[in-house]
BAKOLPA-886195 format. One record per atom (N, C-alpha, C): residue in one letter; x, y negated, z. Coordinates in Angstrom, 3 decimals, decimal comma. Layout:
# BAKOLPA-886195
SITE   rest       east      north         up
SITE      A          X          Y          Z
...
END
This chain:
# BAKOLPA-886195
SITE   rest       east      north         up
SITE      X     79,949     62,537     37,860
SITE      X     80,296     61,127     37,830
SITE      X     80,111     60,545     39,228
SITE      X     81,341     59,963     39,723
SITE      X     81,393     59,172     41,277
SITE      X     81,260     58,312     41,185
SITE      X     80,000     57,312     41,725
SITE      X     79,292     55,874     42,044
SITE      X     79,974     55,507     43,616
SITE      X     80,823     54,133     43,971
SITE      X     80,552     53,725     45,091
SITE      X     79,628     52,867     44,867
SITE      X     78,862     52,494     45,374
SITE      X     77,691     51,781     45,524
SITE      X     77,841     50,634     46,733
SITE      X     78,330     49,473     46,367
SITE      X     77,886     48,706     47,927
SITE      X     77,067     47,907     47,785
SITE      X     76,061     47,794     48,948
SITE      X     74,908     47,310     48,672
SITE      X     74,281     47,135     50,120
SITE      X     74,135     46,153     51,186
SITE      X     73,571     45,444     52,146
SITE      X     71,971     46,165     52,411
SITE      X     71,323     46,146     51,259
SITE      X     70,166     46,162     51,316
SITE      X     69,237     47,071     50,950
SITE      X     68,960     47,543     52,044
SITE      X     68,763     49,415     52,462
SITE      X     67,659     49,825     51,090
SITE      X     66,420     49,273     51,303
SITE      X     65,389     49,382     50,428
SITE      X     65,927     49,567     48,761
SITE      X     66,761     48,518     48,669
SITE      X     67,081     48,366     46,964
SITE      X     68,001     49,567     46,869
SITE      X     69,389     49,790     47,866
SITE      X     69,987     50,981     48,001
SITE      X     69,542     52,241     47,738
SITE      X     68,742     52,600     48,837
SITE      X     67,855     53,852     48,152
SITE      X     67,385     53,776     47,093
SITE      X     66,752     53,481     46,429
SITE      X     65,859     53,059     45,675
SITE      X     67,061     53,671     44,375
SITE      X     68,118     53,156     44,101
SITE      X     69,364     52,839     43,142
SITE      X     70,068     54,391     43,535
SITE      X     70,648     54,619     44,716
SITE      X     70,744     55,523     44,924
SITE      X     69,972     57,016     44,833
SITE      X     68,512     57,151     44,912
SITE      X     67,941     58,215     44,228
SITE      X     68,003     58,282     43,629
SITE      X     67,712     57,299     42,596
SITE      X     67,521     57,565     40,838
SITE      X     68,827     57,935     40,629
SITE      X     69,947     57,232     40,740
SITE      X     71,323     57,587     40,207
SITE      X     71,983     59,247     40,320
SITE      X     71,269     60,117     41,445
SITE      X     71,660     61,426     42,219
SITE      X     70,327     61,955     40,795
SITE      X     69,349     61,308     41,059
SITE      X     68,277     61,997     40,312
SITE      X     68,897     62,588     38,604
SITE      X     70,169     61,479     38,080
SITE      X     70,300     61,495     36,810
SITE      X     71,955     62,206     36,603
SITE      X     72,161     63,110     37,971
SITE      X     73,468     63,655     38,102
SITE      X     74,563     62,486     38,769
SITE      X     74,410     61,653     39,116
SITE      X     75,341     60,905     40,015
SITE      X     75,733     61,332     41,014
SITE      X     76,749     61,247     41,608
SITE      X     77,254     61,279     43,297
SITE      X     77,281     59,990     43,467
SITE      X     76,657     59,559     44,494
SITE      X     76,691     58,236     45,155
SITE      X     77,568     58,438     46,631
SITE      X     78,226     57,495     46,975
SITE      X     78,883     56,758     48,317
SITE      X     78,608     55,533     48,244
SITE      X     77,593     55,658     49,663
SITE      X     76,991     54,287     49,763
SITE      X     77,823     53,342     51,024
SITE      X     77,946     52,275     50,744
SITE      X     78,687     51,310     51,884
SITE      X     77,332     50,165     51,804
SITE      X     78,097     49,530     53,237
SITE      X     76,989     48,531     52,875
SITE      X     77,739     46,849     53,090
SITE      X     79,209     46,870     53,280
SITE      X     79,974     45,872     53,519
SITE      X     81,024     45,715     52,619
SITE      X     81,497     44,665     52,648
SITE      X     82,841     44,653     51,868
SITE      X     84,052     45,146     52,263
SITE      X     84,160     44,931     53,570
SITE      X     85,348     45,693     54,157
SITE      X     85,101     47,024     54,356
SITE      X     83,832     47,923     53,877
SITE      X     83,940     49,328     53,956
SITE      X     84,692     49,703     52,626
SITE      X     83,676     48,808     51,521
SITE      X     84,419     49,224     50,046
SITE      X     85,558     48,888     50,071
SITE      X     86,296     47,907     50,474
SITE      X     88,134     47,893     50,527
SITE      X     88,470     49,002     51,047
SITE      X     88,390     49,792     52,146
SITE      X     88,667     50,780     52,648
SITE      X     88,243     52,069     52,737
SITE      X     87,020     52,515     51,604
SITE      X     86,520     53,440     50,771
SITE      X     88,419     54,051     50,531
SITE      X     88,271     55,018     50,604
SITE      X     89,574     55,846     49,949
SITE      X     89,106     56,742     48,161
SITE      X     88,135     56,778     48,227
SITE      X     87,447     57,336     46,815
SITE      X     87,992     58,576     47,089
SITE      X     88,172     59,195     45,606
SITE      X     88,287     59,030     44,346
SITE      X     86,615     57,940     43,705
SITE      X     86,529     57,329     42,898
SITE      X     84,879     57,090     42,671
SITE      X     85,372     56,901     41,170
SITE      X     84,566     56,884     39,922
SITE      X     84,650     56,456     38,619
SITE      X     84,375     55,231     38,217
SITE      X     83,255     54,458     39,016
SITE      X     82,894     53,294     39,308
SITE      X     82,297     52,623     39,800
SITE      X     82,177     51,396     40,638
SITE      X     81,814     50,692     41,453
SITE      X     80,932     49,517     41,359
SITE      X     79,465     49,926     41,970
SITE      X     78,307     48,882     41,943
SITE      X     78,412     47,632     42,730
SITE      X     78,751     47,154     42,654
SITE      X     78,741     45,555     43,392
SITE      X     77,756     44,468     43,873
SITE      X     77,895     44,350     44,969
SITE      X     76,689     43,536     45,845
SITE      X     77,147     42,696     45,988
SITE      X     77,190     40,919     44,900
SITE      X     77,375     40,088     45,865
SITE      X     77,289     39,782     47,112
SITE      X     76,171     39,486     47,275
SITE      X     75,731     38,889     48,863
SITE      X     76,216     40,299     49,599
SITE      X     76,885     39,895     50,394
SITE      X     77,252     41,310     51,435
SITE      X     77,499     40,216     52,735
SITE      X     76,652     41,103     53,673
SITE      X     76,874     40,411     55,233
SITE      X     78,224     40,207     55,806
SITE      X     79,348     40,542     55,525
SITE      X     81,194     40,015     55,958
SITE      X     81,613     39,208     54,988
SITE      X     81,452     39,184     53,564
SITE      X     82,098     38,463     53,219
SITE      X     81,531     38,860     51,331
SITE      X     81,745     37,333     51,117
SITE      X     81,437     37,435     49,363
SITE      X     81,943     38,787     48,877
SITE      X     80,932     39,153     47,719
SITE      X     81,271     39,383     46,726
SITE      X     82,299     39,707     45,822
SITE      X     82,272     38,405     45,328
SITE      X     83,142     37,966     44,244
SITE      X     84,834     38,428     44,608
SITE      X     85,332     38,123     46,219
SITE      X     86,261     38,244     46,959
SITE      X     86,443     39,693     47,103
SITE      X     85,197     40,727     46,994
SITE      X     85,697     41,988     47,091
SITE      X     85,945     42,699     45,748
SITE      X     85,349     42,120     44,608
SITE      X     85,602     42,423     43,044
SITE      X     87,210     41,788     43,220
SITE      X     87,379     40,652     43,035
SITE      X     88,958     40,247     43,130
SITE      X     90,132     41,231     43,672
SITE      X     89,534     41,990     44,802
SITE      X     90,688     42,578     45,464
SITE      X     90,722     44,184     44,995
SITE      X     89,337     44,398     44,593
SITE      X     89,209     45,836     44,237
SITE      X     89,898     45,770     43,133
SITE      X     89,559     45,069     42,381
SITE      X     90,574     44,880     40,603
SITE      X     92,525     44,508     40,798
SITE      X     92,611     43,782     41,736
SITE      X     93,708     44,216     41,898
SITE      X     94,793     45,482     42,598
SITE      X     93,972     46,217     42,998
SITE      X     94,619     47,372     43,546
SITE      X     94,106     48,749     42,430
SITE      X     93,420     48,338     41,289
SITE      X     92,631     49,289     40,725
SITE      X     92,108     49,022     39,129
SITE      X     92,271     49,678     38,325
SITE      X     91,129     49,269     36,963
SITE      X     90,294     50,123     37,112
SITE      X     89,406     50,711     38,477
SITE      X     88,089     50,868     38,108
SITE      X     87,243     50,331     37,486
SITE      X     86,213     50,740     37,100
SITE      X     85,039     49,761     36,420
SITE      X     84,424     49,146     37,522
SITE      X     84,020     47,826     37,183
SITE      X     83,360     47,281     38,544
SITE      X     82,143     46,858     37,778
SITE      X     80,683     47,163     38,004
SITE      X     79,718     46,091     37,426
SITE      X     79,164     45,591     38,584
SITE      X     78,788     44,340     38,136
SITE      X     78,332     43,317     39,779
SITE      X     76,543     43,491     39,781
SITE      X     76,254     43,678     40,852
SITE      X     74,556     44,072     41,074
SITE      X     73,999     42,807     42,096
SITE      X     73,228     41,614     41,508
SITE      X     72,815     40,858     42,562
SITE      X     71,849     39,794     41,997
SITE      X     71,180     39,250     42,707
SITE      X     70,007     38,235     42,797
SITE      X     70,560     36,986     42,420
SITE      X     71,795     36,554     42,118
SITE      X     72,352     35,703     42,127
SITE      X     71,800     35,633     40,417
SITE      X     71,486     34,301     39,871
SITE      X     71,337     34,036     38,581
SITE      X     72,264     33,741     38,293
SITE      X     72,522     32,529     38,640
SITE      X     73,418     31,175     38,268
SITE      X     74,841     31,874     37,749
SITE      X     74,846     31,075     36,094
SITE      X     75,374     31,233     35,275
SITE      X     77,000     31,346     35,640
SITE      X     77,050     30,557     36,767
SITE      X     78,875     30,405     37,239
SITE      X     79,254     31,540     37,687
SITE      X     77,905     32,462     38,620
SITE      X     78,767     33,176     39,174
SITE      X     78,883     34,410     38,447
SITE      X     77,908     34,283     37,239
SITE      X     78,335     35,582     36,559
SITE      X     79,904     35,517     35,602
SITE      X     79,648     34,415     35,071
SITE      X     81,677     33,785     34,840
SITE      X     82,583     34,189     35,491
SITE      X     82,326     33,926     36,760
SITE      X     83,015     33,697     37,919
SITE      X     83,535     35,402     37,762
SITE      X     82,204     35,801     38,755
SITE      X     82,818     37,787     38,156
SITE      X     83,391     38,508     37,039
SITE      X     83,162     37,942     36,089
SITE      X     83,733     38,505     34,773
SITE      X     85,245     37,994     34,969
SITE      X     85,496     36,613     34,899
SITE      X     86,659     36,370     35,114
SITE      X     87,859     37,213     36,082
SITE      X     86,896     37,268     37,257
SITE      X     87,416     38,234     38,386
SITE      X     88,174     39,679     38,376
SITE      X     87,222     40,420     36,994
SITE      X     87,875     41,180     36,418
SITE      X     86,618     42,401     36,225
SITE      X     85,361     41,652     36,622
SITE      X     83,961     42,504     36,732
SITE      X     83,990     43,095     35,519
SITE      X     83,180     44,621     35,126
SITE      X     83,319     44,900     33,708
SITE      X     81,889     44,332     32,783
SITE      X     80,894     44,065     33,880
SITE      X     79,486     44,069     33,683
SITE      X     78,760     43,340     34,894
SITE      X     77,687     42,892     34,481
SITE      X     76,546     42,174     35,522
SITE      X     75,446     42,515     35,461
SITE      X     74,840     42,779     36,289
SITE      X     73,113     42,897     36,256
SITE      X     72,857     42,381     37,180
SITE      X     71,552     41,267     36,803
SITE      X     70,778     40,533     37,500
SITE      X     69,746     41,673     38,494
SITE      X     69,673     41,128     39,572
SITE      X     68,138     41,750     40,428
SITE      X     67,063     40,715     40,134
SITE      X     65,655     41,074     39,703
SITE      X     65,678     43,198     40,058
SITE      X     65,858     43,532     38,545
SITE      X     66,295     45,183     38,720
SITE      X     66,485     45,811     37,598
SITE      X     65,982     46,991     37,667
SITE      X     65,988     47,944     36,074
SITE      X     65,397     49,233     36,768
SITE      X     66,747     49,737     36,680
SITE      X     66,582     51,200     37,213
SITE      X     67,641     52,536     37,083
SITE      X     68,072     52,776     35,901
SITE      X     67,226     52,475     35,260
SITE      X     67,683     52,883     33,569
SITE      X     68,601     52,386     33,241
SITE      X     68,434     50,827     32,989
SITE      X     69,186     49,707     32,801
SITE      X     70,573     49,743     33,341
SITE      X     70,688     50,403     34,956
SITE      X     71,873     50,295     35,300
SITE      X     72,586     51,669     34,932
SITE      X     72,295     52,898     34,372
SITE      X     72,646     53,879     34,029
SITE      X     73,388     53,560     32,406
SITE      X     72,657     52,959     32,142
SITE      X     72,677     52,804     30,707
SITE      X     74,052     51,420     30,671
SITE      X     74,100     50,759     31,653
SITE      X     75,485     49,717     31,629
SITE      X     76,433     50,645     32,303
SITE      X     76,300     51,610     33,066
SITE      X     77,324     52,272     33,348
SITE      X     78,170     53,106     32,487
SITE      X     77,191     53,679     31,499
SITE      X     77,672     54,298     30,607
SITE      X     78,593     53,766     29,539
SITE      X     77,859     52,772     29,001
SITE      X     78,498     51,938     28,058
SITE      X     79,757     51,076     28,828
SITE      X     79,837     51,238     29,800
SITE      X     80,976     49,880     30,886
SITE      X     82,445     51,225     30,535
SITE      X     81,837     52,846     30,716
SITE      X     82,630     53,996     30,628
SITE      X     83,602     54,150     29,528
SITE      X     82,400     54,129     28,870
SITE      X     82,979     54,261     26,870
SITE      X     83,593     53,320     26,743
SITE      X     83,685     51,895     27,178
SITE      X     84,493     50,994     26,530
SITE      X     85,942     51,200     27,421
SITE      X     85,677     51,169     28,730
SITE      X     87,175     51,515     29,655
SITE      X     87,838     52,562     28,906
SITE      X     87,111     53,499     28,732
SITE      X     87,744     54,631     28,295
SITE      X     88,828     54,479     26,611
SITE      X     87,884     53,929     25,401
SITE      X     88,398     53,479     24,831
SITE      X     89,641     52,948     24,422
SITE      X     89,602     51,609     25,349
SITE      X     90,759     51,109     25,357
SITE      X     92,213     51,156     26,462
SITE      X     91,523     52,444     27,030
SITE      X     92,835     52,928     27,768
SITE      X     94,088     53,843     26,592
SITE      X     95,422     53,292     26,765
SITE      X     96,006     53,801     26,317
SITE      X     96,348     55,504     25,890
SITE      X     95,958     55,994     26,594
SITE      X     96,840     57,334     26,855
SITE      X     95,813     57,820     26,214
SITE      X     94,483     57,401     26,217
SITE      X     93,226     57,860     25,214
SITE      X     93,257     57,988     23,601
SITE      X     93,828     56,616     23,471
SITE      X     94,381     56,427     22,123
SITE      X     95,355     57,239     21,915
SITE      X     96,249     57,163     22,480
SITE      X     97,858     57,901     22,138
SITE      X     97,618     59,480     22,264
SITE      X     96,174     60,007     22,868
SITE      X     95,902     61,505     23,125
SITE      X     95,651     61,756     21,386
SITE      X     94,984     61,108     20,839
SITE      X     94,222     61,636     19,803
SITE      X     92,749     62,138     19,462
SITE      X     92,415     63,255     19,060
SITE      X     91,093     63,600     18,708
SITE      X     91,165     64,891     19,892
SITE      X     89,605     64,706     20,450
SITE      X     89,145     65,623     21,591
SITE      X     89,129     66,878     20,790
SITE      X     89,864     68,091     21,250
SITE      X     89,666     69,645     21,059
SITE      X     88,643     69,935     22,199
SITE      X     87,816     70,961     21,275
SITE      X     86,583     71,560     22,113
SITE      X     86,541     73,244     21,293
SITE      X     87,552     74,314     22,515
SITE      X     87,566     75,363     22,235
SITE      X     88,638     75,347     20,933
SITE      X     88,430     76,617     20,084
SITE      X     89,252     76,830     19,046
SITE      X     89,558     76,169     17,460
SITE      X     88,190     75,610     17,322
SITE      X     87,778     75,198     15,904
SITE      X     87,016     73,570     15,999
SITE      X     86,517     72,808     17,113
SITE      X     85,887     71,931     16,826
SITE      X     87,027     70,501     17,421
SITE      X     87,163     69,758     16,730
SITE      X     87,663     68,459     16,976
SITE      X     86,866     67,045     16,682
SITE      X     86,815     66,322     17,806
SITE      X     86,094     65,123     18,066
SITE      X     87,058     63,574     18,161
SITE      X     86,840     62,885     17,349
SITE      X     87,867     62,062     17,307
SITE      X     86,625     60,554     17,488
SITE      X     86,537     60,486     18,986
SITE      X     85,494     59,398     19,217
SITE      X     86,091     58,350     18,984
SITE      X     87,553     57,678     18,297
SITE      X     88,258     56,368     17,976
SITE      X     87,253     56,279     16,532
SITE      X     88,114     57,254     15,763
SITE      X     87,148     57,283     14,032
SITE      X     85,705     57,525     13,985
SITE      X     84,858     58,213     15,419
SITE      X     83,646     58,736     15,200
SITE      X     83,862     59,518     13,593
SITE      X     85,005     60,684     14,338
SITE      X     84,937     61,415     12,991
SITE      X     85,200     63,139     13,631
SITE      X     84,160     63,976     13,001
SITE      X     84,474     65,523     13,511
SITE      X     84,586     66,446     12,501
SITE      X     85,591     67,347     13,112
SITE      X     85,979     68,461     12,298
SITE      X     85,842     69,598     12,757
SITE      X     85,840     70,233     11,969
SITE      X     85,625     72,321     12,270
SITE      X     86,664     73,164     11,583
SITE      X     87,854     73,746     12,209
SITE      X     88,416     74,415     11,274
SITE      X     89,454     73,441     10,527
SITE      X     89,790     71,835     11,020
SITE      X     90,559     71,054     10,234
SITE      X     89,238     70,457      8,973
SITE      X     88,329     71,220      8,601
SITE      X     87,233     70,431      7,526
SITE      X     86,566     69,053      8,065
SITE      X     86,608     68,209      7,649
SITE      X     85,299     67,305      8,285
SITE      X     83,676     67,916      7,925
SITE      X     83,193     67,701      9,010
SITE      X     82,144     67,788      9,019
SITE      X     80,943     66,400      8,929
SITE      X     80,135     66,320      7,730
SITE      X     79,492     64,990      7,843
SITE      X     78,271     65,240      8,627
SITE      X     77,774     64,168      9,394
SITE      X     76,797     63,877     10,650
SITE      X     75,996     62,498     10,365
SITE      X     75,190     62,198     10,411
SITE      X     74,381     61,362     10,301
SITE      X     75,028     60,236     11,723
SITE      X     74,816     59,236     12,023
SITE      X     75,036     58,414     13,084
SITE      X     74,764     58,851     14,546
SITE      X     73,580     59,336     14,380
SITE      X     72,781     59,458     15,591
SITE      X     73,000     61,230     15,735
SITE      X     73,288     61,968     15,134
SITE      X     73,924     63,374     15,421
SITE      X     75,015     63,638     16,178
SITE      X     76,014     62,366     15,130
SITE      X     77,180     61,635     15,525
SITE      X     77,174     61,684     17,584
SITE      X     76,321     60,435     17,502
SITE      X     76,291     60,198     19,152
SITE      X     75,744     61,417     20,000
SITE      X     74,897     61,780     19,529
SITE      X     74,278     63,191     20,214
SITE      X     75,337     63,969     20,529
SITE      X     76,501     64,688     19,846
SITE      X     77,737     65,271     19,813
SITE      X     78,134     64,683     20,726
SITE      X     78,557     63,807     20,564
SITE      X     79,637     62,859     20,923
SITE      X     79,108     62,922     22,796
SITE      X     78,383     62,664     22,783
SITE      X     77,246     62,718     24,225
SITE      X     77,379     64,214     25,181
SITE      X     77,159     64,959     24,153
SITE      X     76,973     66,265     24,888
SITE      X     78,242     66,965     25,360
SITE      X     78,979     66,651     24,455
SITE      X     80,835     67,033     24,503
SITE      X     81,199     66,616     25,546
SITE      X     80,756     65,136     26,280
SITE      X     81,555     64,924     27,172
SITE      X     81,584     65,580     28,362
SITE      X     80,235     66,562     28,595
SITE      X     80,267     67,469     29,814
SITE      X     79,785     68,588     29,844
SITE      X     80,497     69,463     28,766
SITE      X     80,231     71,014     28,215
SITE      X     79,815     71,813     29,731
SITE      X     78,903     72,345     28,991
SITE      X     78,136     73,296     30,131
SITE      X     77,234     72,659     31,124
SITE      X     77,422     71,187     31,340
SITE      X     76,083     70,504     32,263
SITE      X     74,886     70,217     31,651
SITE      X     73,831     69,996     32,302
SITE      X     72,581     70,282     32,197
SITE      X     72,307     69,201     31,484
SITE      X     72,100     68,056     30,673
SITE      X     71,610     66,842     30,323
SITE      X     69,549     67,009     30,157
SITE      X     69,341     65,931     30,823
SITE      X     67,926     65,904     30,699
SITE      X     67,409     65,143     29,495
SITE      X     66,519     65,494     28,860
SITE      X     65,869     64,197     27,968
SITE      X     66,490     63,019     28,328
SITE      X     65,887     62,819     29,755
SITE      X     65,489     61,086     29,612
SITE      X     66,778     60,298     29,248
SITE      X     67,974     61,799     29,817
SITE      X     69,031     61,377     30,043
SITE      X     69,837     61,197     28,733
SITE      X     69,604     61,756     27,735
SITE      X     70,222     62,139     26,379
SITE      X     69,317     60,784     25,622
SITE      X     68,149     60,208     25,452
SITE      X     67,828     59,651     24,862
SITE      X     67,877     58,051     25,732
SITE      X     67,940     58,017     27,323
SITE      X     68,908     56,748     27,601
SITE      X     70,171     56,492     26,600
SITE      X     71,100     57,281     26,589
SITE      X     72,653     57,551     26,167
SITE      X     72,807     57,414     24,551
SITE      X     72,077     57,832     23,852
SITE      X     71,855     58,049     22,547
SITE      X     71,218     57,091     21,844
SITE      X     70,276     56,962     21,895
SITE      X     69,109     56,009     21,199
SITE      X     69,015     54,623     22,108
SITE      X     68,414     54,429     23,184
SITE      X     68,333     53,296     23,821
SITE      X     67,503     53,521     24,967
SITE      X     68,077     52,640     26,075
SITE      X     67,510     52,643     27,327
SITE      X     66,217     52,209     27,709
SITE      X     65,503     51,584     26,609
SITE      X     64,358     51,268     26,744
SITE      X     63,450     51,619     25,298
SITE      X     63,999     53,001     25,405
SITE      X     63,171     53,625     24,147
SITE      X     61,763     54,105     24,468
SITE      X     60,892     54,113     24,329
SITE      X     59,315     54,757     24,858
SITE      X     59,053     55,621     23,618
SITE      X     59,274     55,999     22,548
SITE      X     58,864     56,518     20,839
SITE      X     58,952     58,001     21,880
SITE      X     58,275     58,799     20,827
SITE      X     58,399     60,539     21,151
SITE      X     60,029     61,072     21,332
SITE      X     60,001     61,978     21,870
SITE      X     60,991     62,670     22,266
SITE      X     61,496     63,722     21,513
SITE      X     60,824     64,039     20,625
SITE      X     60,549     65,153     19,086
SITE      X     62,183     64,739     18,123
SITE      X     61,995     63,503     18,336
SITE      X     63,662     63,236     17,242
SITE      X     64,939     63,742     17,750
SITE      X     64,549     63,919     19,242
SITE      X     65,629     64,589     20,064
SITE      X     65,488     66,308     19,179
SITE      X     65,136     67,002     19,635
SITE      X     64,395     68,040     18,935
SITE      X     65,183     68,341     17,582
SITE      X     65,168     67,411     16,833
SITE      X     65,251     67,358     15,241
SITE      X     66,810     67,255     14,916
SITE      X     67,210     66,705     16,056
SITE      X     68,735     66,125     15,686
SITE      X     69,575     67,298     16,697
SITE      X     68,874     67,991     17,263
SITE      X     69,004     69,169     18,250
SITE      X     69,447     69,927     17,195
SITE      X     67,830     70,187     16,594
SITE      X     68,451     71,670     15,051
SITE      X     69,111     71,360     14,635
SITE      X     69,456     70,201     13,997
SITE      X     70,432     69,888     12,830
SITE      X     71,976     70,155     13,496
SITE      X     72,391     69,812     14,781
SITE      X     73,429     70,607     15,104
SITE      X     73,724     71,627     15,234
SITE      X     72,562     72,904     15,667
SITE      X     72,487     73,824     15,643
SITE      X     72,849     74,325     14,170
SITE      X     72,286     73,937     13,312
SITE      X     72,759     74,474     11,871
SITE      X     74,014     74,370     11,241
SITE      X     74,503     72,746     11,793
SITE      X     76,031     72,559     11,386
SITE      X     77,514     73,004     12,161
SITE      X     76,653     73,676     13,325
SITE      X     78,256     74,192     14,298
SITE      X     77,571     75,077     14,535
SITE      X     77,081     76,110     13,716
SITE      X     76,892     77,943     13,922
SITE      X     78,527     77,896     14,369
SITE      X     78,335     79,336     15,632
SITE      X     79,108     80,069     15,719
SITE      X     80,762     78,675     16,477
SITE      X     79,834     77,580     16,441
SITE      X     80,808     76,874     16,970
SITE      X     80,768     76,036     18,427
SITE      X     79,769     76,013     18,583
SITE      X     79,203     75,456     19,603
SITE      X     77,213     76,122     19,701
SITE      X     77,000     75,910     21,534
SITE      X     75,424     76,560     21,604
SITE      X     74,863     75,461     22,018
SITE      X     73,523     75,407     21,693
SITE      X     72,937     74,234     22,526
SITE      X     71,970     74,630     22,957
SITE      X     71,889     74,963     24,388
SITE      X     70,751     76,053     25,011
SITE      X     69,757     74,880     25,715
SITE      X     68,126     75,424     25,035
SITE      X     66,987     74,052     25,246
SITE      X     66,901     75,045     26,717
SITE      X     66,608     74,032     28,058
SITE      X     66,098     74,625     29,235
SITE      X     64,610     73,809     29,355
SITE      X     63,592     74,906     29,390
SITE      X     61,871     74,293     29,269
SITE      X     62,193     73,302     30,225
SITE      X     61,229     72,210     30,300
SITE      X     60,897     71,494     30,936
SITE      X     62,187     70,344     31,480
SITE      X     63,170     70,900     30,826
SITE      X     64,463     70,080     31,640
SITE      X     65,036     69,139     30,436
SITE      X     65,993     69,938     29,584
SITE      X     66,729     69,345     28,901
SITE      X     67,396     69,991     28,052
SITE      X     69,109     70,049     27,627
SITE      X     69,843     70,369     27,014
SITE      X     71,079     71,095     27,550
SITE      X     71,800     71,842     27,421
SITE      X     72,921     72,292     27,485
SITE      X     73,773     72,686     26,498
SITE      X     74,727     72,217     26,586
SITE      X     75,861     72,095     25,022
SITE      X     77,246     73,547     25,642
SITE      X     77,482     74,379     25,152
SITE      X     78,597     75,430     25,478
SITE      X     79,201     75,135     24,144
SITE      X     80,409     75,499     24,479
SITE      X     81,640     75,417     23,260
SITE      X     81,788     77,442     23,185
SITE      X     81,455     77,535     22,182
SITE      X     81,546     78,841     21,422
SITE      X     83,564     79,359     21,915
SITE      X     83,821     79,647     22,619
SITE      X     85,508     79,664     23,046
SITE      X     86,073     80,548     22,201
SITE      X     85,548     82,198     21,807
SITE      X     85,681     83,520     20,891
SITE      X     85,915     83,405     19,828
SITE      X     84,919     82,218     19,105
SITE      X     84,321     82,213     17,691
SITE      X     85,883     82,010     16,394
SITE      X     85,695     82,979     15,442
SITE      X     87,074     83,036     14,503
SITE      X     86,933     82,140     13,293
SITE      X     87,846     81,443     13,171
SITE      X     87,662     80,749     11,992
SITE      X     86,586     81,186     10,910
SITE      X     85,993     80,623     10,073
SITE      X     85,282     81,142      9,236
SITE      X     86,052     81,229      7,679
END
């Protein structure tokens, strides 16, 4: 996942920028508005610094949205109620007030993703996600099948799937699966992860692997071989 990041202000930058690399991000950091106009990307989506030393904000969301439907969420100290209007109107997808943590902004990025994604056409008009020979994911219905059968899932299995599918074979960490899944400001044990782990394991034998790495996290493989049952 590609972050441009613009952001004036070195301290908060880093700061946003580790954690984000820390949780699998690529960051490109600018620190002006006229760098991010002239960023060539590719990026997936774009952190926004009002206050920028050349020129507003708001003026570089305006111009980025018109050359682009990236996701834009706006990142700034600014309270006042207008100017978060103001950005949304602009064509912002999201706002976060400073200060914030990493979580928080991981966790609006994600959700800023799923909804772009959503309601992009060609998403809809694709249909239900194929994964390998036998498993189909249809994140419009939150409905999955094996073999053409539906398969029933509890909600939160549901999202777990739904989560892990989107980047077969990468590493997902805890913190990172139960940001995404459950909630960004969850503190409860980590054990339900665990639980909703087996329970996939039991319902996509032979269809999908979900390899635990100690101390890290999760890895989801799509079974590619596996013959109808």
């Amino acid at each position: 996942m590609r972050v441009l990041l613009v952001e004036d202000d070195e301290p908060v930058a880093e700061s946003l920028r580790r954690g984000l690399v820390r949780y699998g991000f690529e960051v490109e950091w600018v620190t002006t508005g006229d760098a991010a106009l002239r960023h060539q990307g590719p990026y997936d989506v774009v952190l926004l610094d009002l206050g920028l030393p050349d020129t507003d904000g708001l003026d570089v969301c305006k111009a980025l949205r018109e050359r682009s439907d990236v996701p834009i969420i706006v990142i700034s100290a600014r309270s006042d109620e207008t100017d978060r209007v103001v950005g949304l109107e602009l064509g912002a997808d999201d706002y976060v007030s400073k200060p914030f943590g990493v979580r928080e902004v991981i966790a609006r990025i994600r959700a800023v993703l799923r909804r772009v994604q959503a309601r992009r056409p060609e998403a809809a008009a694709g249909g239900p996600d194929r994964y390998g020979p036998r498993l189909t994911i249809d994140r419009k219905a939150a409905r999955v099948h094996v073999d053409g059968v539906e398969v029933a899932l509890a909600p939160k299995e549901y999202d777990l799937l739904a989560f892990l599918t989107e980047e077969p074979g990468a590493l997902m960490s805890r913190e990172q699966i139960m940001e995404a899944v459950w909630d960004a400001n969850w503190f409860g044990p980590t054990k339900t992860l665990d639980v909703h782990v087996a329970a996939l394991r039991r319902k996509f034998t032979g269809v999908i692997a979900i390899e635990a790495v100690r101390g890290v996290g999760f890895r989801l493989e799509i079974v590619k071989d596996a013959g109808a049952s």
